[in-house]
Every structure is written in structure tokens, then in C-alpha cells.
C-alpha positions in Angstrom: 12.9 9.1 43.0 14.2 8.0 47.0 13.6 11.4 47.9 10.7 12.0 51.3 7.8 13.7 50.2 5.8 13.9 53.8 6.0 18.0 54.3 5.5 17.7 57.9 7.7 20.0 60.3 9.0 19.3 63.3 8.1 21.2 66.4 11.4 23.4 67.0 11.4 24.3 63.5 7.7 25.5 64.3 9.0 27.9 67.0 11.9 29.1 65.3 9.9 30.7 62.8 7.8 32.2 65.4 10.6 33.5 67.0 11.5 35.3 63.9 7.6 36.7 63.1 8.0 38.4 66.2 11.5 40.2 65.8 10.4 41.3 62.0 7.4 43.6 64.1 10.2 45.1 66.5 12.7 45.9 63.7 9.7 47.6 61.7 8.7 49.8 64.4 12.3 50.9 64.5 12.7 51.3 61.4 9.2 53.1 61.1 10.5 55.7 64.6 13.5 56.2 62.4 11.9 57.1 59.4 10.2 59.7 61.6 12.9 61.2 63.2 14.6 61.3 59.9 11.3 63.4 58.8 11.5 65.7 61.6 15.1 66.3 61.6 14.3 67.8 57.7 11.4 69.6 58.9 13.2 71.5 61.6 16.1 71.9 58.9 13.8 73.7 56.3 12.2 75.6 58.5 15.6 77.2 60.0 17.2 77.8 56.7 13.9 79.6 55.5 13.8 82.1 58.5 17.3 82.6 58.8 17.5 83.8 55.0 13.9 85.7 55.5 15.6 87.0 58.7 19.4 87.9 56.4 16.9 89.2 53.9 15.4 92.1 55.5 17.7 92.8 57.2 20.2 93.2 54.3 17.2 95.5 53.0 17.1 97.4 55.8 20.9 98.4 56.2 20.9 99.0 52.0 17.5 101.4 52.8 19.3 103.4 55.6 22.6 103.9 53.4 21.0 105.1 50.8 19.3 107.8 52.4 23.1 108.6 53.7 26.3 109.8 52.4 27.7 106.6 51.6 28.4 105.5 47.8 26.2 103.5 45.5 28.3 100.6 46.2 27.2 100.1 49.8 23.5 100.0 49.5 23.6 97.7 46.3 26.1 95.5 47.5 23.8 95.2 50.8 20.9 94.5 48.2 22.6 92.3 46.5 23.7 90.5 49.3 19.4 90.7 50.9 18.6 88.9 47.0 21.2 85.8 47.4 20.0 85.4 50.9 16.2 85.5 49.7 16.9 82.7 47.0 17.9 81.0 50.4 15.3 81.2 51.9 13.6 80.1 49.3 15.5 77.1 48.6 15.8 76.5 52.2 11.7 76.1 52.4 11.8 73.9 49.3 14.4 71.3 51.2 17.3 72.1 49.7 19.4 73.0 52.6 23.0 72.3 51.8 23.0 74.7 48.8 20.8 77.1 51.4 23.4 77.1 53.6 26.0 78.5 51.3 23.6 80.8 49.7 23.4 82.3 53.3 26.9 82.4 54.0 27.6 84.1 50.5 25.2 86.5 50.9 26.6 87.5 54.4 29.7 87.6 52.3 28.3 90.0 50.2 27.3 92.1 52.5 30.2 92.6 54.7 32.2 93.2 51.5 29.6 96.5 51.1 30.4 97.6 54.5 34.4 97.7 53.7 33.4 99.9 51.0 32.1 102.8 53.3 
């Protein structure tokens, strides 16, 4: 065997691995503000798709309560209903994260319930 065993290390290979020790901290602190944001950002993105569908909801319920006391036909009120339900599953999903599918559950029940005021 001709190969060196002695396992010392020279100085600049020393501080070069010092170097690095220290810009491993910095990149996990970014990393770690990211990761926060990221939290925050779905936070704030739960919480809107939950009160806009609460907000869709009873509001849907209230236009399908004051056309049925009216003259208009059954179609109205339960397609205003209909369209308060979809947007409460929103909601619902919304709070539990699952936004995307929130989103279009909002924007079909809207749907729904503009389609019941053509039918007036």
C-alpha cells in the first residue's frame, strides 16, 4: 500500500468548511421564513373561502326566504337554496384547506343562483 495515511488537514481546507457551516444557518432561516409565509398565505386563504361561502350562504337563504313569501314560482326560492347549499359545502371545504375546489364551489353556486333569478 504507497497510499498517505496522516489525516491531517491543511489550514484553508479548515476555513472553507467554516465558511460553509455558516451559510447552511442563513439558508435555513430562509428556508424556515418561507415555510412561514407559505403557512400564512394558507391561513388567510382558508379563512376567506370560509366566510365568503358562510357570507354566499345566507345570503342565498335570505333571497330564497323573501321569494317565497312572494309571488314568484317554486323555482326561484329553490334554485336560490340550492345555490345557499353548494356555497355552504364551500365554506366548509374552504375551512378544511381545500380551496381550489372552494373556489368553484362558490362560483357554481353563484351560478346557481343567478340562473333562479332568470326564472322570475
Amino acid at each position: 500500500m504507497s497510499g498517505r495515511t496522516d489525516s491531517d488537514t491543511e489550514p484553508g481546507i479548515a476555513e472553507d468548511t467554516q465558511d460553509t457551516e455558516g451559510t447552511e444557518g442563513a439558508e435555513d432561516t430562509e428556508v424556515t421564513e418561507a415555510a412561514e409565509e407559505y403557512a400564512g398565505d394558507a391561513r388567510r386563504a382558508r379563512w376567506v373561502a370560509g366566510g365568503t361561502g358562510a357570507l354566499l350562504c345566507l345570503a342565498g337563504l335570505a333571497a330564497a326566504l323573501l321569494r317565497l313569501t312572494g309571488s314568484a314560482p317554486a323555482r326561484v326560492p329553490a334554485a336560490y337554496a340550492l345555490g345557499a347549499v353548494v356555497c355552504a359545502l364551500a365554506a366548509v371545504l374552504g375551512s378544511r384547506g381545500r380551496t381550489r375546489r372552494a373556489l368553484w364551489l362558490l362560483i357554481a353556486g353563484t351560478m346557481v343562483m343567478a340562473l333562479g333569478d332568470q326564472f322570475d
